[in-house]
TORKOL-496799 format. One record per residue (C-alpha): residue number from 1; residue in one letter; chain; z negated, x, y. Coordinates in steps of 0.1 Angstrom, whole numbers, plus 2048, in hexadecimal, padded with zeros to 3 digits. Each point is the difference from the previous one (the first is absolute). Layout:
ROTOR  marmi  dokol  kolfi   c3   c1   c2
ROTOR    NUM      A      A    Z    X    Y
...
***
This chain:
ROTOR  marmi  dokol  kolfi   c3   c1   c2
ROTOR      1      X      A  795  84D  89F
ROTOR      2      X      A  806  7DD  801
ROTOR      3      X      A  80D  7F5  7E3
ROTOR      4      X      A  813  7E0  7F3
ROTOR      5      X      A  7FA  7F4  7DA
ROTOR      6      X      A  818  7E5  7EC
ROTOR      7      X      A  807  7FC  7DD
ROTOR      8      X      A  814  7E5  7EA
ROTOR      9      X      A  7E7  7F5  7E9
ROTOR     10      X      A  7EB  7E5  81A
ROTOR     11      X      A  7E3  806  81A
ROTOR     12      X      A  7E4  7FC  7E3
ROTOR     13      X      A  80F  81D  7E9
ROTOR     14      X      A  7E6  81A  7F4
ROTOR     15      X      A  81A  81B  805
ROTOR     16      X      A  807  7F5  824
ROTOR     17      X      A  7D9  805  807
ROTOR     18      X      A  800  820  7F0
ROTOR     19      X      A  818  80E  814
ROTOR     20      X      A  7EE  7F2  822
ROTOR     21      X      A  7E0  810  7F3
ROTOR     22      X      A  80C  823  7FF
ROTOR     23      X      A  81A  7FC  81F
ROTOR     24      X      A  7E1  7F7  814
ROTOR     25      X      A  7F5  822  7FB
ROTOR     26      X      A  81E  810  817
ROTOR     27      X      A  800  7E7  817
ROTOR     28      X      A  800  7DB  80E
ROTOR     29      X      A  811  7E7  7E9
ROTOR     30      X      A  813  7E1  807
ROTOR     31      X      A  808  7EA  7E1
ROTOR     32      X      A  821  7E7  7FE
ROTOR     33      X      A  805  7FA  7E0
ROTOR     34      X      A  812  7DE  7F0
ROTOR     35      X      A  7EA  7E2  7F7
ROTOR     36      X      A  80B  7FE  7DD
ROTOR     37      X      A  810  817  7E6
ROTOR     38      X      A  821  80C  807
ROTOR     39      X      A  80C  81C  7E9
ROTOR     40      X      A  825  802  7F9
ROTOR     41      X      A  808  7F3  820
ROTOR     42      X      A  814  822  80A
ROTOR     43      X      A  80A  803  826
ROTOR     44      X      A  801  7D8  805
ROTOR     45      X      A  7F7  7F1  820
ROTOR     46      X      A  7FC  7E1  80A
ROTOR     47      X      A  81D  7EB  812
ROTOR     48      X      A  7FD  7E0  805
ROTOR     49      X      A  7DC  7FB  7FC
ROTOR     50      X      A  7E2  802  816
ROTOR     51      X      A  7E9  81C  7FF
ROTOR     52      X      A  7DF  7FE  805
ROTOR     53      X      A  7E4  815  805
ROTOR     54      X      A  7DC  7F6  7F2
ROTOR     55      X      A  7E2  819  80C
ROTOR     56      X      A  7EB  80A  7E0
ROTOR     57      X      A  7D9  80A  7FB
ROTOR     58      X      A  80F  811  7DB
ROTOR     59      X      A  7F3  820  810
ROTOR     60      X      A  7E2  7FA  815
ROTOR     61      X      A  801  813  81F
ROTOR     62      X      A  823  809  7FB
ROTOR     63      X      A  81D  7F1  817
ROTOR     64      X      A  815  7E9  7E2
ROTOR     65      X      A  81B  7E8  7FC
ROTOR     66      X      A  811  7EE  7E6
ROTOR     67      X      A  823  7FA  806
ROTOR     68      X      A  813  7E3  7F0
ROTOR     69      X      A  821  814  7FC
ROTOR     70      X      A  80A  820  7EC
ROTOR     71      X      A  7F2  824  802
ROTOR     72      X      A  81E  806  819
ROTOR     73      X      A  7F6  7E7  813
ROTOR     74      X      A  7DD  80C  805
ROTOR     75      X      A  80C  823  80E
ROTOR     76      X      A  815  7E9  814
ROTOR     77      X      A  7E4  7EC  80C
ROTOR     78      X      A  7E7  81A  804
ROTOR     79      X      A  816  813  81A
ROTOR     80      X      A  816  7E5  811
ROTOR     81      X      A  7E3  7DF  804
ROTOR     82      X      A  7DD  816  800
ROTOR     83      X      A  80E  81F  811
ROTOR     84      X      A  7F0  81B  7EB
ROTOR     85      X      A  816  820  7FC
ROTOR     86      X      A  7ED  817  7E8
ROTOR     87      X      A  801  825  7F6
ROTOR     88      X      A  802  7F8  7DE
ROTOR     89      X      A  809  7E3  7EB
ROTOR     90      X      A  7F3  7FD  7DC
ROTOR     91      X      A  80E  7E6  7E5
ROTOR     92      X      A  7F0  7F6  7DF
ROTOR     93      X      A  7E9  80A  7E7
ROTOR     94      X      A  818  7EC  7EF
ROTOR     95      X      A  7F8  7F4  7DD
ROTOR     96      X      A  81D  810  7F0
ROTOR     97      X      A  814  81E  7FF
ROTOR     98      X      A  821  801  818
ROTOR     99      X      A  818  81D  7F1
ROTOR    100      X      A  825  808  7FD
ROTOR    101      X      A  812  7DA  80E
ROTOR    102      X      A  7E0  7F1  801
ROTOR    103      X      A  801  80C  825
ROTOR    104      X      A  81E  7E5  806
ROTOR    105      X      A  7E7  7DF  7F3
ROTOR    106      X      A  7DD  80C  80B
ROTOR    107      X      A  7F1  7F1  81B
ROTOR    108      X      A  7E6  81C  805
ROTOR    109      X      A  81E  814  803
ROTOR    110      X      A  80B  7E8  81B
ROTOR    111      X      A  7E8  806  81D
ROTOR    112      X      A  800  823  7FB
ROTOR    113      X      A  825  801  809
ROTOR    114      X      A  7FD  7E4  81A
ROTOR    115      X      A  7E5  815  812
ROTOR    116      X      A  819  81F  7FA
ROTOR    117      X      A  81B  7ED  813
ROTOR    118      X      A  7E5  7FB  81C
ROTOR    119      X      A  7FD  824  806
ROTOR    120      X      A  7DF  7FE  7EE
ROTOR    121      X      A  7F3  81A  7E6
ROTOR    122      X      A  7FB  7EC  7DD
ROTOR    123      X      A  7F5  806  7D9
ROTOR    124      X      A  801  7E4  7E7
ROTOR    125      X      A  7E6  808  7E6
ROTOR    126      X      A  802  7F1  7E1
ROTOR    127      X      A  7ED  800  7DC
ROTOR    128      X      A  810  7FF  7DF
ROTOR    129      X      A  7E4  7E5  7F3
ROTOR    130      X      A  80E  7D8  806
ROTOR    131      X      A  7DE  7F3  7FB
ROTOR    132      X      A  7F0  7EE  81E
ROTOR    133      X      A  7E1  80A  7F0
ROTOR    134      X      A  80A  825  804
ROTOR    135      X      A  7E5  81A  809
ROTOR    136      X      A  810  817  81F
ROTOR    137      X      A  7E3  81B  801
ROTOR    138      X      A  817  81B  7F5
ROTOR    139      X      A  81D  7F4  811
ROTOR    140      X      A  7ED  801  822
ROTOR    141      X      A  7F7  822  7F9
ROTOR    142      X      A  822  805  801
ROTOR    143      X      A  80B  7ED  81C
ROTOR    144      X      A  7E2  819  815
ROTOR    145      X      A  816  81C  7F4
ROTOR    146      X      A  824  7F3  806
ROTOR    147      X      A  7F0  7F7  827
ROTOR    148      X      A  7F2  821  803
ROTOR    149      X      A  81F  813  7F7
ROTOR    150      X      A  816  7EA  81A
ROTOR    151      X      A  7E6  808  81B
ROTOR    152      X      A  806  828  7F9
ROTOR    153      X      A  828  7FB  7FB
ROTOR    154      X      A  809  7E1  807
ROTOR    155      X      A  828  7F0  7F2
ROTOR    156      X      A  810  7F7  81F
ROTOR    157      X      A  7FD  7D7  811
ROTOR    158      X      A  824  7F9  7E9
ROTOR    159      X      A  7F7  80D  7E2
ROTOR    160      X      A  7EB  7E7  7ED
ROTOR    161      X      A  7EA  807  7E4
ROTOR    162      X      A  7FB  7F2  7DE
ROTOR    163      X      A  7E0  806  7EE
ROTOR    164      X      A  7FA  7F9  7D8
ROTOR    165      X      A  7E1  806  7F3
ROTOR    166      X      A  7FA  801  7D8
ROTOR    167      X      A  7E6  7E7  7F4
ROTOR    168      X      A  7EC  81F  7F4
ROTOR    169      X      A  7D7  80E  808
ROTOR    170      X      A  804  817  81D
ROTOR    171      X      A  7F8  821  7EA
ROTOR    172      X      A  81F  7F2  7ED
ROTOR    173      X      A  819  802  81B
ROTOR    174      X      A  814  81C  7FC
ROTOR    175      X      A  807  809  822
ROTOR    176      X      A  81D  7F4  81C
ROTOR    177      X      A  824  806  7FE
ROTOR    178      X      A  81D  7F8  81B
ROTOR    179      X      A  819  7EE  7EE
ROTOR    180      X      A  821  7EE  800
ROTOR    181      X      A  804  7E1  7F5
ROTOR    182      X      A  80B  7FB  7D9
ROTOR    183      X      A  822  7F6  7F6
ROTOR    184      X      A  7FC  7DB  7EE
ROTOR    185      X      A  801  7D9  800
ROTOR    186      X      A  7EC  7E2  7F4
ROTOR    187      X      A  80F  7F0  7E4
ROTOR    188      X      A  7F4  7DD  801
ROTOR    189      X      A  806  7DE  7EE
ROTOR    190      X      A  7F7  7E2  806
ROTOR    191      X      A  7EA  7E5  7EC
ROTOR    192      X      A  809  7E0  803
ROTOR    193      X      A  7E3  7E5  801
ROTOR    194      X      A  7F8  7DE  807
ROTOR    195      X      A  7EE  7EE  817
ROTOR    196      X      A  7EA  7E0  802
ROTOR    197      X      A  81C  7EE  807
ROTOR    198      X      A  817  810  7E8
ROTOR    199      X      A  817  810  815
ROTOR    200      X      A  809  827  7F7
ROTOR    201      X      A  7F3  81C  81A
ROTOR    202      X      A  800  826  7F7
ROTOR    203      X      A  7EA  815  801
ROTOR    204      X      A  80B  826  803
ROTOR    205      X      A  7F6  81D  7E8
ROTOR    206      X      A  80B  822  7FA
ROTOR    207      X      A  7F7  827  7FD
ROTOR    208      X      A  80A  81D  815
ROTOR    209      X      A  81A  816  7EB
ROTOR    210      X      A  7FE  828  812
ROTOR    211      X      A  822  80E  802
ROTOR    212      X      A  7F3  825  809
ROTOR    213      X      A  7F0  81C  7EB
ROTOR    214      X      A  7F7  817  81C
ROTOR    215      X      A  7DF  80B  80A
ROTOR    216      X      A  800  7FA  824
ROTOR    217      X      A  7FF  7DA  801
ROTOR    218      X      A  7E7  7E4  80E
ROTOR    219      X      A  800  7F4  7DC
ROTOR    220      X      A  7F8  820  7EB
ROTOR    221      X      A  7E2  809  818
ROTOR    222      X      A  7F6  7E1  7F5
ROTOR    223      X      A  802  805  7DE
ROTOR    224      X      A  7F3  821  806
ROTOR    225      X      A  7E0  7F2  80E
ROTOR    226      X      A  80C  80E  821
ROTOR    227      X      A  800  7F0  825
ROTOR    228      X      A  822  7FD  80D
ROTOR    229      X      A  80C  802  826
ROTOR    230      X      A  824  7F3  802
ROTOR    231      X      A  809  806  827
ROTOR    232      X      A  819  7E4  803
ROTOR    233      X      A  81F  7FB  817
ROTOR    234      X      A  807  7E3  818
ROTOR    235      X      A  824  80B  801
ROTOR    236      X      A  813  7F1  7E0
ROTOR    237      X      A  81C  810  80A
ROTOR    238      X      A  813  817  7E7
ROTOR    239      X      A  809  81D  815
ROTOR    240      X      A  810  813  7E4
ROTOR    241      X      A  81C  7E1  7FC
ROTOR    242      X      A  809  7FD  828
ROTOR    243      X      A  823  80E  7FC
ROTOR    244      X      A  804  7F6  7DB
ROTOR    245      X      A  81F  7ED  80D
ROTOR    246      X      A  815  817  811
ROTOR    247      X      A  81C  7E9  806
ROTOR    248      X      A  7F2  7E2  80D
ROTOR    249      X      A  80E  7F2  81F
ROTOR    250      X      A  7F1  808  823
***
């Protein structure tokens, strides 16, 4: 297979070259990932702006390039300026879980949906462990299984995936669950501060508050010390409310 690798947390994250290593062992790799952290950037793309494209020895041997724009933009990039068209896109390890709305902000969650609106198979993996010192041995072990299992039944080119791992030893892990993504929102505030020239900025703070009990959620196989796969939709659409207003003009 040849296979195309982004995430959102910068070129030089461990969890990016954890992910290379074990995607090298189903086929060749091809690395576009942005030059500098950018988590939280959701589906943004650059307008505006230029984009460039710097080649990268991150990986040795390994094709690489850092890109100066978002994770959509790399998918972009990677397909529209250097031509590749891969079998399989994979996004991440990010450093941090991405469950229930979390989809909406993440970046890793970005280029998996930009590669599904290319046609182009793609999992986001992610592990519930913000540290940039984080260790990914059990977590690659995991991504070898989630590969292995798309290989033997693979979700169709639309249907992205989204991967959370629990920050737990391998024998830990529980075991993987399909899931749906948990009801909820972030309830944030924000601190105000001063800065060396004593003008206010804020800075943003907050918790995730779960509005769902059930047991078939991204966020209670977390909890759970589960794996969740969330198949996501690139449709937003909501079917169910097409005809909610039966009398509107026509």
């Amino acid at each position: 297979m040849r296979i195309l690798v982004c995430n959102d947390d910068g070129i030089t994250a461990r969890g990016l070259r954890a992910l290379v290593e074990v995607a090298q062992e189903f086929g060749e790799v091809v690395v576009v990932a942005p030059d500098r952290p950018q988590s939280g950037m959701g589906h943004a793309i650059s307008i505006g702006v230029p984009l460039r494209l710097y080649p990268s020895r991150e990986f040795g041997d390994i094709p690489a390039w850092a890109c100066s724009g978002t994770p959509a933009d790399c998918v972009k990039l990677a397909t529209g300026v250097l031509g590749e068209r891969p079998d399989l896109l994979l996004s991440g390890i990010n450093h941090g879980a991405n469950f229930s709305i979390s989809v909406f902000y993440s970046g890793t969650l970005s280029a998996a949906i930009e590669g599904a609106f290319e046609g182009i198979p793609s999992i986001g993996f992610s592990l519930l462990n913000y540290s940039m010192e984080a260790d990914f041995t059990a977590a690659q072990a995991i991504v070898r299984e989630i590969l292995l299992l798309q290989a033997g039944q693979p979700f169709p080119a639309h249907v992205p995936l989204n991967v959370n791992i629990p920050n737990l030893p391998l024998p830990e892990i529980q075991g993987i669950r399909i899931t749906r993504q948990a009801k909820g929102r972030f309830v944030e505030q924000f601190e105000e501060r001063i800065d060396p020239y004593g003008q206010p900025y804020y800075w943003m703070v907050g918790r995730f508050e779960s509005q769902d009990t059930d047991t078939d959620t991204d966020l209670w196989a977390l909890e759970k010390g589960y794996v969740s796969v969330c198949p996501l939709l690139i449709d937003l659409t909501a079917h169910s409310y097409l005809h909610h207003w039966e009398m509107i003009r026509r």
